[in-house]
N, C-alpha and C positions, 0 to 999 in steps of 0.2 A: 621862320622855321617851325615847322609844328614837331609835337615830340607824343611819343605814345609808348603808353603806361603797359606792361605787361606784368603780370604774375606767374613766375616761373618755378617749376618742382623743380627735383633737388635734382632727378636728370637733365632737364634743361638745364640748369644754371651752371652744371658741368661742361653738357656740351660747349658752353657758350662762354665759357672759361677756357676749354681746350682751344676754338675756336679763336681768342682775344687771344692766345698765348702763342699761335702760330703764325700771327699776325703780327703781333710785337717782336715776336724771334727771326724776321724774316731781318736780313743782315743788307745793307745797305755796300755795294761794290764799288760803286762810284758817282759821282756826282761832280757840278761844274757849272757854269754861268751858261743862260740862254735870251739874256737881253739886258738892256740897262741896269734891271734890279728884277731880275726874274732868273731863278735859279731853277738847277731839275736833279735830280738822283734816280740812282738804277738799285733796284734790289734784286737779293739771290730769289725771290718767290715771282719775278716777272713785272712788277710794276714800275712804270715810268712813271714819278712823280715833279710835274710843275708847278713850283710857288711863287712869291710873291709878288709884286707889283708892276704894271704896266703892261707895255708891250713883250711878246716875246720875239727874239731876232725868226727873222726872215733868211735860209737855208737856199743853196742852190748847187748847179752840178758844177763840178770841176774833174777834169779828165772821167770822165762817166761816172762820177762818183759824189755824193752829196757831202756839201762839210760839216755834216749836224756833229754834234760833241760823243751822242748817244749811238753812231754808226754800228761801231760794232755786236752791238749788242739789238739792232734792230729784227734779226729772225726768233729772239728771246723773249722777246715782250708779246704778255699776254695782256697788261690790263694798265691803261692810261689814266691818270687822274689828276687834273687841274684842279687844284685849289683857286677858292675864292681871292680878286687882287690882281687876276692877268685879266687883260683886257682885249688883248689880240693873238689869237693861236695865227704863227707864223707859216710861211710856205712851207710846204715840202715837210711839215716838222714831223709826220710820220707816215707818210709815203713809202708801202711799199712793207709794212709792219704784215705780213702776212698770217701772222700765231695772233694777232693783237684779236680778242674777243670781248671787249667791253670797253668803254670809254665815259667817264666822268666828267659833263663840262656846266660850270657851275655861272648861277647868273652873273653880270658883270661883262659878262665876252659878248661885244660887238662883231666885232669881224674875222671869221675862217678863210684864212689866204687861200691862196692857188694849191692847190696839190695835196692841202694839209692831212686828209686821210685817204690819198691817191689811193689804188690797188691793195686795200686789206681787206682783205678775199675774206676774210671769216668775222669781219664783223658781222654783226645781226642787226642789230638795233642802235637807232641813236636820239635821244632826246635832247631838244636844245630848248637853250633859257628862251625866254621872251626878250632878253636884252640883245639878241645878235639880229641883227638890222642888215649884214652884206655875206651871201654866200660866194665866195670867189670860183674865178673860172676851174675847172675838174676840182674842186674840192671832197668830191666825194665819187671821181669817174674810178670806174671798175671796182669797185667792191661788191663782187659777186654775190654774196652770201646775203649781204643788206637785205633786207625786207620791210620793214620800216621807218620811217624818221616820223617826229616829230618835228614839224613846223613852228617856229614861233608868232605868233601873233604881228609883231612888232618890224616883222622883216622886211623890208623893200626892196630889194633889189640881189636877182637870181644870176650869174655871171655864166656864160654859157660852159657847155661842157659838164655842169655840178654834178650832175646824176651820169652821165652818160654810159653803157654798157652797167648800170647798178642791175643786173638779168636778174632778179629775187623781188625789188620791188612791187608790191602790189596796188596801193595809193598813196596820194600824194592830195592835200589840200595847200591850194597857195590866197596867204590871205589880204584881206581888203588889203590894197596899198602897192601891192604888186604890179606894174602898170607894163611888163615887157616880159614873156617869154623866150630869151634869148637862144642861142645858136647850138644845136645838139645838145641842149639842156637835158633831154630825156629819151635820146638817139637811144637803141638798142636796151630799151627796158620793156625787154620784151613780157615781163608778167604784170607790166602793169593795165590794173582792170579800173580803176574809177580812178579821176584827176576831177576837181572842184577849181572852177575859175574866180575869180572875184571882179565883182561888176568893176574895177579901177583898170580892168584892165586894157591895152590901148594897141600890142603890137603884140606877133607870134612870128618868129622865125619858118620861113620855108620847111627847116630840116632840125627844130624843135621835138620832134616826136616822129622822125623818121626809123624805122622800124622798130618804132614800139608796140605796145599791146594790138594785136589786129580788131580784137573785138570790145577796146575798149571804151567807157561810155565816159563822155565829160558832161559837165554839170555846169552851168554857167550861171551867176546869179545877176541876170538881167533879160531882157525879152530876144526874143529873136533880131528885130531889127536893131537892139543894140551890139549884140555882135555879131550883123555884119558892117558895124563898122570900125572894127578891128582890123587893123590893119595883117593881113596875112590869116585871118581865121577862116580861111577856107581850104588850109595847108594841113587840118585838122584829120576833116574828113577824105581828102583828096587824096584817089588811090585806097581805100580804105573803107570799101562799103560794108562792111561787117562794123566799125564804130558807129557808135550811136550821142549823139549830144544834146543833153535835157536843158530847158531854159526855167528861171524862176519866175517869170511872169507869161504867159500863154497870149494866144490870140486870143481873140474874142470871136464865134458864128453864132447867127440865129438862125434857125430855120424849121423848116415843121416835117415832121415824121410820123406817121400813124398815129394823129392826136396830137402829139405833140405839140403845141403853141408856142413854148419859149425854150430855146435852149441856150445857154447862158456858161460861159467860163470863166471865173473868177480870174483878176489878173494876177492872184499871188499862184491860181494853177499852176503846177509843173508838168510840160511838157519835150518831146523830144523834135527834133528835126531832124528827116536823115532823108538825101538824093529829091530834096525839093517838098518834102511830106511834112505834113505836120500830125502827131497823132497823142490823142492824151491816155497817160499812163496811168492806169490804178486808182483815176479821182473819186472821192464823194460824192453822189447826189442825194439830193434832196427832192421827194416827190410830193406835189402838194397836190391832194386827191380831195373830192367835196363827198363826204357821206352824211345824209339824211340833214343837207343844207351846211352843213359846217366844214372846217378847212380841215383836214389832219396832215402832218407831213412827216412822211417815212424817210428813212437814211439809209442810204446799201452804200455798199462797194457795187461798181458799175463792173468790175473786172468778175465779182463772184456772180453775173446773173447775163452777162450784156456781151455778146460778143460786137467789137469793134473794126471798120475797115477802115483804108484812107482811099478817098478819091479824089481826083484834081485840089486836093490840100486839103480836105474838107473832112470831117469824121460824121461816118454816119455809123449810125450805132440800131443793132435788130429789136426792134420794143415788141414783139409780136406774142410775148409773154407775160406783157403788164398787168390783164388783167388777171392772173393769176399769180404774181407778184405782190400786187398789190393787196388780192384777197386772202393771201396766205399770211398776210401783216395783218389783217384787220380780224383775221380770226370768227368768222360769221355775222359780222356784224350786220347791218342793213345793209341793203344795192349800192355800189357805186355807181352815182350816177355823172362822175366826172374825173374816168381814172385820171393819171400822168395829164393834169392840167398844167403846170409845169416842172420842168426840170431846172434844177443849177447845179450844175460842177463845181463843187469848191477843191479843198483842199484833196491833191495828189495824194497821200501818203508816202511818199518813197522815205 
């Protein structure tokens, strides 16, 4: 835990004394067991507080009703906070907290059961530890307001339904280890604009990203022909010609353009794939020009000088300005007498 040092005037140290004292005065109304040895309290200032150790029990409906301890008081709570010691936030445990605008979940928690933040519509944000490894099915379906989560590192395994209808979401990275895009995982998140794949990944639900973002762009960190062989990654684009999907290793072309000699695409390039096309986004070149016998090599951005097309898969790119590209870098120097000898593409920038 890091700690930091602040120097406070005599106003601040006020406020922040009035602050500690509304916080200490907030009265505690009830409280009562929610697992083996995990207990919770409700305060008069909104928070539901879960302590100690293990697991927390697992909540379900009975006559349309759930049998949490904390029910009635579930339209009251504004602000969630697990302490460090629980290891597993249970089903259902606040499903449906609609006032609930903040939430506290501290490293240590592997697994968020089924439903655990179902429909609280006013969440915003959620950050989770690196410790939690299983997001269970709708764990976090309909909460409108959501716009971001933090991902943990460490997670493997996405249970369908998690996000589903989250409509505020706008990315989403899922990382190395992730090997399945399960079923309405991210149905009707309709703001989301960039998702990050991880090369581990191996399968994609049909209805994974059914009407989600129309124009939104996934990022895959492997080449083309690694995903397509994922199993369902074609469920991605399909229907959805406005997405666009970038790869982190590109093809490789050669071929020759006005002068031209080599043109070269690094395989760490990033590029997109979209309706059979292949097109490189924003990369680096590198120009290696011979003036008065010697090599010089200039670096642009290909997007600030080059306009680009795709044809039958292939990028051809208009050089019919090199030689005053080239001589606007060299600043009067001697004749070139060997513009755009060659090009390479390296890194994209995105």
């Amino acid at each position: 835990m890091k700690l930091k040092l602040f120097t406070l005037g005599a106003a601040a140290v006020a406020a922040a004394m009035i602050a500690f004292s509304s916080v200490a005065m907030a009265e505690v109304i009830d409280s009562g067991n929610c697992g083996t040895n995990a207990v919770w309290s409700f305060d008069d200032g909104g928070t539901l507080l879960i302590s100690g150790k293990g697991e927390m029990t697992g909540f379900s409906y009975s006559h349309s009703k759930l049998n949490r301890p904390w029910e009635e008081y579930v339209e009251e709570v504004t602000n969630v906070v697990i302490e460090p010691g629980i290891t597993t936030i249970g089903s259902h445990s606040f499903t449906g907290m609609t006032n609930l605008q903040t939430v506290s979940i501290p490293e240590g928690i592997t697994i968020i059961d089924e439903a655990a933040f179902g429909e609280c519509s006013s969440l915003i944000h959620v950050e989770l530890p690196d410790s939690v490894q299983s997001l269970r099915t709708a764990c976090f379906r309909s909460c409108s307001s959501l716009s971001s989560v933090t991902i943990p590192t460490n997670l493997t395994s996405i249970w369908g339904s998690a996000f589903s209808f989250c409509q505020s979401l706008t990315e989403i990275t899922l990382p190395e280890g992730i090997t399945s895009v399960s079923y309405q995982t991210f149905e009707k998140c309709e703001a989301l604009r960039n998702i990050y794949f991880p090369s581990t990944l191996r399968s994609i639900s049909y209805d994974a990203f059914r009407g989600a973002g129309s124009n939104m762009k996934g990022y895959y960190n492997g080449s083309k022909e690694d995903w397509e062989k994922i199993s369902g990654s074609g469920y991605f684009l399909q229907d959805y010609p406005d997405r666009q999907l970038y790869f982190s290793k590109a093809e490789v072309y050669e071929m020759e353009v006005d002068g031209v000699t080599e043109q070269r695409i690094h395989n760490d390039a990033k590029a997109y794939y979209v309706d059979s096309k292949m097109s490189i986004l924003n990369p680096t070149w590198k120009i290696t020009v011979e003036v008065d016998g010697e090599e010089r090599i200039i670096e642009k951005k290909v997007a600030d000088y080059i306009n680009g097309t795709v044809q039958c898969g292939i990028v051809l790119y208009n050089f019919s300005n090199a030689d005053e590209i080239a001589r606007e870098e060299l600043d009067g120097e001697q004749e070139i007498t060997a513009a755009f000898k060659k090009i390479v593409f390296e890194e994209n920038g995105i």
